[in-house]
Chimera marker file (.cmm) of the C-alpha trace (Angstrom):
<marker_set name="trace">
<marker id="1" x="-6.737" y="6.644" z="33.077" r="1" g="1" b="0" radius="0.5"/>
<marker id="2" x="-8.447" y="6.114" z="29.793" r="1" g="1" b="0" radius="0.5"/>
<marker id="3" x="-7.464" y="9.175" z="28.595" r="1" g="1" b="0" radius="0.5"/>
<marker id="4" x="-4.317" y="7.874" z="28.845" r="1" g="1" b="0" radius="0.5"/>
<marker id="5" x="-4.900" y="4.586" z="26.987" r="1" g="1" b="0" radius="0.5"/>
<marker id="6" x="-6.391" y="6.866" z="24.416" r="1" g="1" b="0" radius="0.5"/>
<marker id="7" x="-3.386" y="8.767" z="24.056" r="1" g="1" b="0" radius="0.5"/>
<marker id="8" x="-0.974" y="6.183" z="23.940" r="1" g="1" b="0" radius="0.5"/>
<marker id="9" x="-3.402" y="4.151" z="21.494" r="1" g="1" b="0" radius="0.5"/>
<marker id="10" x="-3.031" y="7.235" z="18.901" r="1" g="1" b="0" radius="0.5"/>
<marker id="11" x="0.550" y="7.682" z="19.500" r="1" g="1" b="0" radius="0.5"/>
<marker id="12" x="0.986" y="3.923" z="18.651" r="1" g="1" b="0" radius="0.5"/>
<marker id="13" x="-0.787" y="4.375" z="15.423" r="1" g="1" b="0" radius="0.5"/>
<marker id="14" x="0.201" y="8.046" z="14.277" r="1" g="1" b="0" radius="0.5"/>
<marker id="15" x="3.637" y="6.011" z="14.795" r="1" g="1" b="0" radius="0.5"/>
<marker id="16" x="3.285" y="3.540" z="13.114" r="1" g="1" b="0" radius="0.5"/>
<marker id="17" x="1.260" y="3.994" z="10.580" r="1" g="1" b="0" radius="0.5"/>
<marker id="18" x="3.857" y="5.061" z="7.417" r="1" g="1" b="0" radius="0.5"/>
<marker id="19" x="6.209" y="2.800" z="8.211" r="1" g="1" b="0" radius="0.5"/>
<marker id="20" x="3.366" y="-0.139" z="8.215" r="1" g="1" b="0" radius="0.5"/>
<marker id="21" x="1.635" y="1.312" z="5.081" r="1" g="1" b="0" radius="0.5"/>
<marker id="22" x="5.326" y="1.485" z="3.448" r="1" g="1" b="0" radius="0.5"/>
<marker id="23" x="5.352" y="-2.467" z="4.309" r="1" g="1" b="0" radius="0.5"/>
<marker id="24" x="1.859" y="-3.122" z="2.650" r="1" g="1" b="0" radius="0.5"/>
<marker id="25" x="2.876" y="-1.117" z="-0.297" r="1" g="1" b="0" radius="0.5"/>
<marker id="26" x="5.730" y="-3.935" z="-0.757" r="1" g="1" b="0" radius="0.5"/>
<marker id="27" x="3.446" y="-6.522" z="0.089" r="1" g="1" b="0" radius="0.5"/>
<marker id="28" x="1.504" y="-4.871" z="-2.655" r="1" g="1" b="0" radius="0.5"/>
<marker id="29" x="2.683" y="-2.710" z="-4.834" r="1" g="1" b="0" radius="0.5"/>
<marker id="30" x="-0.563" y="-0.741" z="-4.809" r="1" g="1" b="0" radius="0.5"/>
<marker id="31" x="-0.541" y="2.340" z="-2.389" r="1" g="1" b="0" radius="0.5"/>
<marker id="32" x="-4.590" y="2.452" z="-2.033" r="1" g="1" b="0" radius="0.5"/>
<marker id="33" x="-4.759" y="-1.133" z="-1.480" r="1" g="1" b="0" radius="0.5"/>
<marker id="34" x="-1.795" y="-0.541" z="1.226" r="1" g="1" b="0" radius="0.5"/>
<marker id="35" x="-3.969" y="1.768" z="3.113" r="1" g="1" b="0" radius="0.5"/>
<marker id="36" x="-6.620" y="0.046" z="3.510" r="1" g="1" b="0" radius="0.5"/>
<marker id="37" x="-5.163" y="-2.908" z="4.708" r="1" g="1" b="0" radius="0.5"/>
<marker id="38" x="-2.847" y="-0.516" z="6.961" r="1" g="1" b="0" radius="0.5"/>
<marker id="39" x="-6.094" y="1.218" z="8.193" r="1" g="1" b="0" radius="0.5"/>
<marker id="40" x="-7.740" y="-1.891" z="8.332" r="1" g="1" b="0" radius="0.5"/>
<marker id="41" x="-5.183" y="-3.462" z="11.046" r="1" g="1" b="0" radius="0.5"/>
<marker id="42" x="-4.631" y="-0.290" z="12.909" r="1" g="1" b="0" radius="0.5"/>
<marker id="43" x="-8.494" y="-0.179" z="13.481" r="1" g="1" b="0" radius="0.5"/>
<marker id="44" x="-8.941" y="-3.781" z="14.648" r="1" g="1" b="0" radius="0.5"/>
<marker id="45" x="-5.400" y="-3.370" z="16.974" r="1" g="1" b="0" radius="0.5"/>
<marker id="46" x="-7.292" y="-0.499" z="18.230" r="1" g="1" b="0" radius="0.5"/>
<marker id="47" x="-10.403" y="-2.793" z="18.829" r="1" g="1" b="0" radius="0.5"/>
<marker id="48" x="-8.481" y="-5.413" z="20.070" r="1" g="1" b="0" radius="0.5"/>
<marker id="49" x="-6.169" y="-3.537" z="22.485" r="1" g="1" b="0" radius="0.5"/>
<marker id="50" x="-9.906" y="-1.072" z="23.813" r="1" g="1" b="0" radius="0.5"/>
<marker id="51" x="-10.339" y="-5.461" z="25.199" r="1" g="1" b="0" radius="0.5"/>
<marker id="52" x="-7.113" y="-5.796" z="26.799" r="1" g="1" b="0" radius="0.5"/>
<marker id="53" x="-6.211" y="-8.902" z="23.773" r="1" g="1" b="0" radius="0.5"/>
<marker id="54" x="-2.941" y="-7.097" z="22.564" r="1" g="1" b="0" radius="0.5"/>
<marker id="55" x="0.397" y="-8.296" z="24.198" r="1" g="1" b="0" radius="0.5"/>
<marker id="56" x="2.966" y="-7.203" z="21.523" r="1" g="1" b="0" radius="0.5"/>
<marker id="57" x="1.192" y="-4.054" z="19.512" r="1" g="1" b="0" radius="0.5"/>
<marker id="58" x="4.133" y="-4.066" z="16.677" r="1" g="1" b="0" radius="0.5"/>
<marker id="59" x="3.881" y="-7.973" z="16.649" r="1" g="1" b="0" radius="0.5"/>
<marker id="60" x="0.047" y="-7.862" z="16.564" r="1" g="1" b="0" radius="0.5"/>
<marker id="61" x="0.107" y="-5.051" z="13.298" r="1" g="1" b="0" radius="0.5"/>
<marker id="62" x="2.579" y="-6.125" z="11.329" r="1" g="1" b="0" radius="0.5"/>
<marker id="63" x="1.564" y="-9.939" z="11.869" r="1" g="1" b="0" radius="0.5"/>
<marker id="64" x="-2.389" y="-8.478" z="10.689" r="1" g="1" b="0" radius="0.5"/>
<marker id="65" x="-0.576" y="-6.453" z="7.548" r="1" g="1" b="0" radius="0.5"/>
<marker id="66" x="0.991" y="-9.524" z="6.274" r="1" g="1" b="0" radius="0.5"/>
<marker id="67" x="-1.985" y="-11.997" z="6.534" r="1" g="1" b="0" radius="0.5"/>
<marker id="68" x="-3.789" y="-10.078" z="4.061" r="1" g="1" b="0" radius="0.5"/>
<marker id="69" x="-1.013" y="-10.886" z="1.523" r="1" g="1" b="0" radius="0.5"/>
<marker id="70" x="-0.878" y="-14.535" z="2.608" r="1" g="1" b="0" radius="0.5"/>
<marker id="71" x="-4.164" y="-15.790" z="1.393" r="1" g="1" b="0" radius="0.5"/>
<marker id="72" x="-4.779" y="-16.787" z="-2.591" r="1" g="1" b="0" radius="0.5"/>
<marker id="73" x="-5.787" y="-13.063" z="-4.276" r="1" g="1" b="0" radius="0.5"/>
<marker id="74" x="-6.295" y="-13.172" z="-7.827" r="1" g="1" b="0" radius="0.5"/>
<marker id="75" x="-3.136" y="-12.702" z="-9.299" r="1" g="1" b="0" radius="0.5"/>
<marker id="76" x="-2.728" y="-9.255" z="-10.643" r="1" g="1" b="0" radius="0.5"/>
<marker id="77" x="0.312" y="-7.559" z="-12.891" r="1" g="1" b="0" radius="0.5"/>
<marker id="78" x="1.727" y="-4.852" z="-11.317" r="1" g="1" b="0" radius="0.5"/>
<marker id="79" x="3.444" y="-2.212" z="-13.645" r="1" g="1" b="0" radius="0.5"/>
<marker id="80" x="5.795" y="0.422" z="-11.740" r="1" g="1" b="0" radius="0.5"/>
<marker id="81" x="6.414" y="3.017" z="-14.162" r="1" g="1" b="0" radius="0.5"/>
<marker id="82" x="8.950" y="5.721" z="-13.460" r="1" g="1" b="0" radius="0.5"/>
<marker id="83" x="7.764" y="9.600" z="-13.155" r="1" g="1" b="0" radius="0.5"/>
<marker id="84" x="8.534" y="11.375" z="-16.732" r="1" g="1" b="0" radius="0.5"/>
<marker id="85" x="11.379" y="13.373" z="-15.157" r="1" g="1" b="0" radius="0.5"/>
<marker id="86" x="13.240" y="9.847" z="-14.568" r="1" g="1" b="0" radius="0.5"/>
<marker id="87" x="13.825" y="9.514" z="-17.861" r="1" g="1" b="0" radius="0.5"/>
<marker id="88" x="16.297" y="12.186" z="-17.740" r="1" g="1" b="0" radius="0.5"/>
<marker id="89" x="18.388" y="9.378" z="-15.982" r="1" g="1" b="0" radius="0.5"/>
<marker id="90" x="17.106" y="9.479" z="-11.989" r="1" g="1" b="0" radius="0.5"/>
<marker id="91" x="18.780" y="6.002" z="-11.237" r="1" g="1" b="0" radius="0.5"/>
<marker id="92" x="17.405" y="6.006" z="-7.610" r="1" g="1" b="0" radius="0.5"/>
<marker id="93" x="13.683" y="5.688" z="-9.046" r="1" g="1" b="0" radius="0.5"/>
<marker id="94" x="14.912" y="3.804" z="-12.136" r="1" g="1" b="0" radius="0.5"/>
<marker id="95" x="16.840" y="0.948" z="-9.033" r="1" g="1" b="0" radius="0.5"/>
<marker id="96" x="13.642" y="1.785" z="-7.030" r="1" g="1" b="0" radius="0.5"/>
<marker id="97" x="11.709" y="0.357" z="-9.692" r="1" g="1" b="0" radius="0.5"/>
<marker id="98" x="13.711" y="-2.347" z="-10.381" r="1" g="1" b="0" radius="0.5"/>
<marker id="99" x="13.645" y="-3.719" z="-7.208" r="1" g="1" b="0" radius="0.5"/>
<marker id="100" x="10.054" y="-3.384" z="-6.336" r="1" g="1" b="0" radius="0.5"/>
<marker id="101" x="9.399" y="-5.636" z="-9.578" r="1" g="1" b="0" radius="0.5"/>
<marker id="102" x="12.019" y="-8.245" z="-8.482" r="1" g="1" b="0" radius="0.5"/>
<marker id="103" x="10.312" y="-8.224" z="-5.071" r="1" g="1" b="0" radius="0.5"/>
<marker id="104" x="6.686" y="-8.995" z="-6.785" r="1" g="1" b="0" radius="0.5"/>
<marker id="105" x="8.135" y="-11.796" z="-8.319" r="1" g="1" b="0" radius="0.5"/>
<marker id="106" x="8.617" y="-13.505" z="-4.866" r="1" g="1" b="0" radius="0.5"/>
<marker id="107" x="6.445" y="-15.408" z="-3.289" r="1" g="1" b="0" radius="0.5"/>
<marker id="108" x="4.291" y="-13.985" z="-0.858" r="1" g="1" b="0" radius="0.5"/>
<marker id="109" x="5.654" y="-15.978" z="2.268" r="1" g="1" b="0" radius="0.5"/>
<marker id="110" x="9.346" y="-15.050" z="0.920" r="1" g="1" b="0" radius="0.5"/>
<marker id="111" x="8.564" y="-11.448" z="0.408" r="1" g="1" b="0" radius="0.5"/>
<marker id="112" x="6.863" y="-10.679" z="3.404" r="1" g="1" b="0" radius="0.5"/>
<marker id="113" x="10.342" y="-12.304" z="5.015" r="1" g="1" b="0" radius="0.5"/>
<marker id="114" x="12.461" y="-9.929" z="2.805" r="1" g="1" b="0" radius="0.5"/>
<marker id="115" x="9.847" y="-6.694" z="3.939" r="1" g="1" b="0" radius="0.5"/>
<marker id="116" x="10.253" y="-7.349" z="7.486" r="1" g="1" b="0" radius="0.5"/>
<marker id="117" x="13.716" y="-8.548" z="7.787" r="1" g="1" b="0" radius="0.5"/>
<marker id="118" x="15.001" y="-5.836" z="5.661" r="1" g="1" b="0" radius="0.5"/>
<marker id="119" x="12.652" y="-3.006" z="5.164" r="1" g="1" b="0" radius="0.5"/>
<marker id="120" x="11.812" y="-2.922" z="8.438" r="1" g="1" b="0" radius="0.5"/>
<marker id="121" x="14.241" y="-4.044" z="10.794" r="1" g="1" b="0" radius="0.5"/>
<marker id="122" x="12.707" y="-7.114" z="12.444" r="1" g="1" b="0" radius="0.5"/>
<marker id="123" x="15.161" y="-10.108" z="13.854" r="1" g="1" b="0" radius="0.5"/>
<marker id="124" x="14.484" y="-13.186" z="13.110" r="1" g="1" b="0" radius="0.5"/>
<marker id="125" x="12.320" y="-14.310" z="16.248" r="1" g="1" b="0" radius="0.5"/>
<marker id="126" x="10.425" y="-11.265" z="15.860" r="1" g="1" b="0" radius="0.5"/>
<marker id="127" x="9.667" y="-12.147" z="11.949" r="1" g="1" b="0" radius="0.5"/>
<marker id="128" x="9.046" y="-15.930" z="13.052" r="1" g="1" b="0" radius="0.5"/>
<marker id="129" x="6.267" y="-14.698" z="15.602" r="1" g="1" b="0" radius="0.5"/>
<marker id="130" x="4.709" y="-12.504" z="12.638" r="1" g="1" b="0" radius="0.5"/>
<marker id="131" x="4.583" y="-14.764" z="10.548" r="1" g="1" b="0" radius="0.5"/>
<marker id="132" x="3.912" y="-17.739" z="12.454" r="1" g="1" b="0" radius="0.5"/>
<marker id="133" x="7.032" y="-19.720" z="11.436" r="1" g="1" b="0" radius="0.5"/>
<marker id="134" x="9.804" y="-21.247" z="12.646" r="1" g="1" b="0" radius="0.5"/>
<marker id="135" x="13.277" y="-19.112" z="12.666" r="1" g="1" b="0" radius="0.5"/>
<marker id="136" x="14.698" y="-21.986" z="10.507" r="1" g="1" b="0" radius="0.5"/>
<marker id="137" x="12.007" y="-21.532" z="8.059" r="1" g="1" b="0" radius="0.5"/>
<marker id="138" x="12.973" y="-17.477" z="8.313" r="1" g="1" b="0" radius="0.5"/>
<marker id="139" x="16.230" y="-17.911" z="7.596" r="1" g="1" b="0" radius="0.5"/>
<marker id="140" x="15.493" y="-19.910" z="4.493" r="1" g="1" b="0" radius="0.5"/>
<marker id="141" x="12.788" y="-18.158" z="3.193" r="1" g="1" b="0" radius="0.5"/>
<marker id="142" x="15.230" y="-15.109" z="3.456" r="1" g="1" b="0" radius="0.5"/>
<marker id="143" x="18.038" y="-16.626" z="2.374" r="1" g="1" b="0" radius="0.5"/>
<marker id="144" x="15.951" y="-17.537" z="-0.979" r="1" g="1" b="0" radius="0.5"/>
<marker id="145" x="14.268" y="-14.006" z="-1.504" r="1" g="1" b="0" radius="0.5"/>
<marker id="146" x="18.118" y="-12.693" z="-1.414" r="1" g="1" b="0" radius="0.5"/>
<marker id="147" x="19.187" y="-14.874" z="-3.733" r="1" g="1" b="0" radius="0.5"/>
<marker id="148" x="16.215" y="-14.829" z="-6.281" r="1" g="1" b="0" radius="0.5"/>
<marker id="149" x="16.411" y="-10.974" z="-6.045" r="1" g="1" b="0" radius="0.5"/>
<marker id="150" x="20.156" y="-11.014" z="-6.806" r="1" g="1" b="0" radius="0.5"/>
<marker id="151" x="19.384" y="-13.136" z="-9.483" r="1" g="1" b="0" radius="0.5"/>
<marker id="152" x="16.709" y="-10.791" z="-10.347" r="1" g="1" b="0" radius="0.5"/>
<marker id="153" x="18.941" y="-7.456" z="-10.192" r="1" g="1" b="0" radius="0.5"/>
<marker id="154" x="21.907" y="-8.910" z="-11.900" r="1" g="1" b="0" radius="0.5"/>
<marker id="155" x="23.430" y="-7.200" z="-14.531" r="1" g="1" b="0" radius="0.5"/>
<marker id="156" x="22.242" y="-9.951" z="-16.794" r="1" g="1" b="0" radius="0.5"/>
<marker id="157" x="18.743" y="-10.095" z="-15.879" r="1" g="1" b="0" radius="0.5"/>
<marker id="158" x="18.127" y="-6.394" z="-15.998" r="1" g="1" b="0" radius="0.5"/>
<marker id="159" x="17.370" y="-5.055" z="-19.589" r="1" g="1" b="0" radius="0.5"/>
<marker id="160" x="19.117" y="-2.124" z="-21.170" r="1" g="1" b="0" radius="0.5"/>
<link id1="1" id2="2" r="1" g="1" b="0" radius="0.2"/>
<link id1="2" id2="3" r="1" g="1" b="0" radius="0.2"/>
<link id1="3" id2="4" r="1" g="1" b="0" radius="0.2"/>
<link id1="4" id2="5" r="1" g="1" b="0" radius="0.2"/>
<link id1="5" id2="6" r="1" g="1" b="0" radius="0.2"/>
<link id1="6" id2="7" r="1" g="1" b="0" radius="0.2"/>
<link id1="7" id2="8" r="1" g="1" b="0" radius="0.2"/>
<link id1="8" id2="9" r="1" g="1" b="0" radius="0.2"/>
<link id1="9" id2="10" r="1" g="1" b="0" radius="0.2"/>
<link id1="10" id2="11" r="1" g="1" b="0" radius="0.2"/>
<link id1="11" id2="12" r="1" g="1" b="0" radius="0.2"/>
<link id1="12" id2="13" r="1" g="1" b="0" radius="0.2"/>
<link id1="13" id2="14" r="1" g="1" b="0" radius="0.2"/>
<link id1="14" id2="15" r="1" g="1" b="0" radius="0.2"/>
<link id1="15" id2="16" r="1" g="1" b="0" radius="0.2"/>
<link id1="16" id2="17" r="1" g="1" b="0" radius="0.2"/>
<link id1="17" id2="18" r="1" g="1" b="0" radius="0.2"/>
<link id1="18" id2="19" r="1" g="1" b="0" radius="0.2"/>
<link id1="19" id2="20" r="1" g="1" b="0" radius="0.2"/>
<link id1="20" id2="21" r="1" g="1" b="0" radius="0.2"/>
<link id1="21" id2="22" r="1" g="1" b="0" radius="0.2"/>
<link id1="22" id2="23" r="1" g="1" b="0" radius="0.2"/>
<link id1="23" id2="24" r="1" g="1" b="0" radius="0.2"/>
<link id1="24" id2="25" r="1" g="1" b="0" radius="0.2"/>
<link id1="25" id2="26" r="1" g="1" b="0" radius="0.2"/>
<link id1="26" id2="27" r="1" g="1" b="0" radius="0.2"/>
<link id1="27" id2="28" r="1" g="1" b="0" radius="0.2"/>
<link id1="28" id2="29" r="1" g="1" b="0" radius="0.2"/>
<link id1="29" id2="30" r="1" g="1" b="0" radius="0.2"/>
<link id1="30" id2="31" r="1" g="1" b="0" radius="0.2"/>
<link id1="31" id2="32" r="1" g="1" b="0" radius="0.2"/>
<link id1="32" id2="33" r="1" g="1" b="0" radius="0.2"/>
<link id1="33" id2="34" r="1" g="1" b="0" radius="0.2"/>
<link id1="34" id2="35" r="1" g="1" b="0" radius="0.2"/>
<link id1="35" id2="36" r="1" g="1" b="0" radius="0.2"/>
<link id1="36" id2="37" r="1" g="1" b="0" radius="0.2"/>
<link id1="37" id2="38" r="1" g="1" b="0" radius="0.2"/>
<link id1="38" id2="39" r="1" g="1" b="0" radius="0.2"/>
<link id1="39" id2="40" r="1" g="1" b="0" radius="0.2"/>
<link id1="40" id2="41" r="1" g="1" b="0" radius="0.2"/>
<link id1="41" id2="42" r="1" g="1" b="0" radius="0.2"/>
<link id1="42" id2="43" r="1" g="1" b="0" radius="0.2"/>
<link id1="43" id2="44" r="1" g="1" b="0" radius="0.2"/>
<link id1="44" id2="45" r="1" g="1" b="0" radius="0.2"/>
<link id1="45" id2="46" r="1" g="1" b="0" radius="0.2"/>
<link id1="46" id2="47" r="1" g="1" b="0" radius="0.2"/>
<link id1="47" id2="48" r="1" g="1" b="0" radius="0.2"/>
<link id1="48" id2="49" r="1" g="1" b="0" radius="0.2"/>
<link id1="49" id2="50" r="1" g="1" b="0" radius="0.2"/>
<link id1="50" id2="51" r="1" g="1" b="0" radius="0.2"/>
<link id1="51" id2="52" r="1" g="1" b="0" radius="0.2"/>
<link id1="52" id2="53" r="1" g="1" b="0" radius="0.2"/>
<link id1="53" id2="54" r="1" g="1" b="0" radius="0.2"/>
<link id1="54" id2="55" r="1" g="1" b="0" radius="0.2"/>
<link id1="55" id2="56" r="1" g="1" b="0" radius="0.2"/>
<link id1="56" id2="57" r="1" g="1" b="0" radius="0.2"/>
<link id1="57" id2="58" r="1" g="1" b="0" radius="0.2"/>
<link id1="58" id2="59" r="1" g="1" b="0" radius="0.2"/>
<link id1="59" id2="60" r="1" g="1" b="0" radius="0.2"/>
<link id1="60" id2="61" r="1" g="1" b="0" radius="0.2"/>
<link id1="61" id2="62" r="1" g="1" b="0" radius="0.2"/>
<link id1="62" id2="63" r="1" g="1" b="0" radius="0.2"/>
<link id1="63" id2="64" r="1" g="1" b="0" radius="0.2"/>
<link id1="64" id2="65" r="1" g="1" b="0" radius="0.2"/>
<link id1="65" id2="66" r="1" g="1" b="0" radius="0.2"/>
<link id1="66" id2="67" r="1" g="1" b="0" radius="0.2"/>
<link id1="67" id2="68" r="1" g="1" b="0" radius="0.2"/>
<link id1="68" id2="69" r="1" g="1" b="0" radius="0.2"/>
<link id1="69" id2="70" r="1" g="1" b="0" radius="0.2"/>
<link id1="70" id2="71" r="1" g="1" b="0" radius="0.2"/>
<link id1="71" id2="72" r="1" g="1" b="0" radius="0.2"/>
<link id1="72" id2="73" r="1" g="1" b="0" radius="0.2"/>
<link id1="73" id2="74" r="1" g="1" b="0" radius="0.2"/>
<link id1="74" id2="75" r="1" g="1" b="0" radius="0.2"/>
<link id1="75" id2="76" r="1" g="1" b="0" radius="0.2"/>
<link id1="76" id2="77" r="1" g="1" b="0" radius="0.2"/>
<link id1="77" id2="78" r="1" g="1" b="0" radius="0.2"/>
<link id1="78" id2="79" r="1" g="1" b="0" radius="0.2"/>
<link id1="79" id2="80" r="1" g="1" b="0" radius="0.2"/>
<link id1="80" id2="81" r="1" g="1" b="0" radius="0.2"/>
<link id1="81" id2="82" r="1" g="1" b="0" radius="0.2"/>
<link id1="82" id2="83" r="1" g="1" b="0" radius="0.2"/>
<link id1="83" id2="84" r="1" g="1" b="0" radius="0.2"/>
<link id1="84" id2="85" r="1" g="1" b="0" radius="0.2"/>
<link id1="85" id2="86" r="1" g="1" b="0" radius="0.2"/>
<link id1="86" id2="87" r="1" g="1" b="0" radius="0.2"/>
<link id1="87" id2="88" r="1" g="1" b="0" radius="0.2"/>
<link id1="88" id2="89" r="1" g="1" b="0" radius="0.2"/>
<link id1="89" id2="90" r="1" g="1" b="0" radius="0.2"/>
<link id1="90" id2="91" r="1" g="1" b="0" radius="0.2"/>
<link id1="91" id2="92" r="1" g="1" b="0" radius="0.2"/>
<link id1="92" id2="93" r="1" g="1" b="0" radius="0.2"/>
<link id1="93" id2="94" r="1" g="1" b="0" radius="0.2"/>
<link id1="94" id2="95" r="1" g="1" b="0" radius="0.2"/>
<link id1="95" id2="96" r="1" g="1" b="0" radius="0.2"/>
<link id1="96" id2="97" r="1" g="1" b="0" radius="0.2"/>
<link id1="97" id2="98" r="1" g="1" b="0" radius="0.2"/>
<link id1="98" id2="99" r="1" g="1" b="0" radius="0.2"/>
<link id1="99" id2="100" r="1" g="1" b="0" radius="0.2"/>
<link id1="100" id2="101" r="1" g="1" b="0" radius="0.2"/>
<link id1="101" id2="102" r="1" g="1" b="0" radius="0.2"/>
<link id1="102" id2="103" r="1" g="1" b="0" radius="0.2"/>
<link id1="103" id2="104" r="1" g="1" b="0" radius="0.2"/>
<link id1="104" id2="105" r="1" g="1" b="0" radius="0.2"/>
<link id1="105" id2="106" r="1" g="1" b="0" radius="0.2"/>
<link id1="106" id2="107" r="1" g="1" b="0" radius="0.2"/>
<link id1="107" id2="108" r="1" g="1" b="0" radius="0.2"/>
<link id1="108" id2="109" r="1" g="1" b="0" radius="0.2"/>
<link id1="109" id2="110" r="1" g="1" b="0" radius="0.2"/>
<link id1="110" id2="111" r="1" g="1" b="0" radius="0.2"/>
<link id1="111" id2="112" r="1" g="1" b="0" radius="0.2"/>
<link id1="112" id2="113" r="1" g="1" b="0" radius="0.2"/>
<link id1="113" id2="114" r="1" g="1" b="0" radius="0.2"/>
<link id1="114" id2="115" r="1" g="1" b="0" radius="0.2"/>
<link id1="115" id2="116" r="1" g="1" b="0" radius="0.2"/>
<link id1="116" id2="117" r="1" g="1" b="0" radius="0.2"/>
<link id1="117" id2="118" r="1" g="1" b="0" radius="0.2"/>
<link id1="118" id2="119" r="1" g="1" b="0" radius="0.2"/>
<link id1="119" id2="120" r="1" g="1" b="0" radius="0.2"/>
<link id1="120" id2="121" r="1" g="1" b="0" radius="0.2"/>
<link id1="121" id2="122" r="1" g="1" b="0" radius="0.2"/>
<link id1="122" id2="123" r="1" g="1" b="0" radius="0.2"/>
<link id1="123" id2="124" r="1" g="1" b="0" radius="0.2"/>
<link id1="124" id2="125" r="1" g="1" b="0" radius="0.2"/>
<link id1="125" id2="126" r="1" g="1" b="0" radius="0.2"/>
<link id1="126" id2="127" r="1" g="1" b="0" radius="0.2"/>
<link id1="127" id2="128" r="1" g="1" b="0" radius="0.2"/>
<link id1="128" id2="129" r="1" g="1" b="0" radius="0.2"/>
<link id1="129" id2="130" r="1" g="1" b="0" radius="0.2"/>
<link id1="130" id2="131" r="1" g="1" b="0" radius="0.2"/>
<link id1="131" id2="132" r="1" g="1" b="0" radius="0.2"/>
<link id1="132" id2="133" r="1" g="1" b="0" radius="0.2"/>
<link id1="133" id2="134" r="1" g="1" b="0" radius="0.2"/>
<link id1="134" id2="135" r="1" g="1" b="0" radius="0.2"/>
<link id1="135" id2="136" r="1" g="1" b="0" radius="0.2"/>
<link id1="136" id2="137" r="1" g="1" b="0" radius="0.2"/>
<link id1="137" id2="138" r="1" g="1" b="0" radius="0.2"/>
<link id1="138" id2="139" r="1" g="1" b="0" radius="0.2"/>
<link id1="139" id2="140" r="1" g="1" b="0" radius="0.2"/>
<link id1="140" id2="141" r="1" g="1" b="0" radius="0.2"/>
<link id1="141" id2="142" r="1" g="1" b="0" radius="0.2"/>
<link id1="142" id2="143" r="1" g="1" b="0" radius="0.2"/>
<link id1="143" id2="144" r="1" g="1" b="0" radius="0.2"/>
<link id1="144" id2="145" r="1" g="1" b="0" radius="0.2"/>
<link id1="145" id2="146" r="1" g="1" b="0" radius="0.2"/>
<link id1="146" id2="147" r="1" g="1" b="0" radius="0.2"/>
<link id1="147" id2="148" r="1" g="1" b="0" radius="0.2"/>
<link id1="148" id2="149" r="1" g="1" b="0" radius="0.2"/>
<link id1="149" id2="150" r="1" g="1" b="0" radius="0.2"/>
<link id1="150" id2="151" r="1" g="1" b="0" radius="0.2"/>
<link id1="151" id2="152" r="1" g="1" b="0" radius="0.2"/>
<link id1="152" id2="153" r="1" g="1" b="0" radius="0.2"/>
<link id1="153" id2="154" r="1" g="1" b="0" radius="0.2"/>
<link id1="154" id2="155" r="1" g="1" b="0" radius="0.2"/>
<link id1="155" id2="156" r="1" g="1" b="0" radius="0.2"/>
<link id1="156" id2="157" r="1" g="1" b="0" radius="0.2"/>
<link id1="157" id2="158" r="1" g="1" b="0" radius="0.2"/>
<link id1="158" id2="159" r="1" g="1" b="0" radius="0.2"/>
<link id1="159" id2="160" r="1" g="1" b="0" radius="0.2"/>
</marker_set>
């Protein structure tokens, strides 16, 4: 039987583990301060679950992922810089850029909204239990991160 456990505890994580790491990384914008946090919460979900204290693995992840983007960091810049090939005119790394720096200009409540609602496909029950929020408050903090990052990626806003 624990062999089985076992198994299905590294299946969870060599599962989820790029797709979580993806969502740090927009949390972020750092990839080595994604993994850590990603390997962080994977290792106390494994921990937690060895005690029989996990109920809802993808809530219990994603909900550990995001708290380390919730509390006061120092603020840092964060400077995405296209690969030297872009400049040839790769628009999908030149957008991808674009929008990662309109997402760091979120809050941190409304961007972890914006990750999970539309990065990574939770509804907006599932994002409230994350997040520990009301759906209302969701639905608004999503509604906001849209707008401010179609304010963001307008025409207008986006220099030549």
């Amino acid at each position: 039987m624990a062999g089985d456990e076992d198994e299905g505890l590294h299946d969870f994580v060599a599962g989820r583990y790029r797709d979580l790491r993806r969502s740090a990384f927009l949390m972020c914008g750092d990839w080595a301060h994604a993994e850590e946090v990603t390997q962080a919460a994977l290792a106390r979900y494994v921990n937690e679950s060895a005690r029989g204290a996990v109920d809802e693995p993808d809530a219990y992840v994603y909900a550990d992922v995001m708290a380390a983007f919730q509390r006061k960091a120092p603020r840092r810049e964060h400077v995405f810089v296209a690969t030297p090939d872009a400049a040839g005119g790769d628009t999908d790394q030149i957008r991808a850029i674009l929008v990662l720096d309109a997402l760091h200009k979120l809050s941190p409540r409304c961007r972890a909204v914006i990750v999970l609602r539309q990065w990574d496909g939770f509804a907006v029950d599932e994002t409230a239990d994350i997040l520990d929020l009301l759906d209302a408050r969701v639905e608004a903090y999503e509604a906001a991160g849209l707008a401010a990052l179609e304010d963001l990626l307008s025409p207008e806003a986006v220099p030549a």
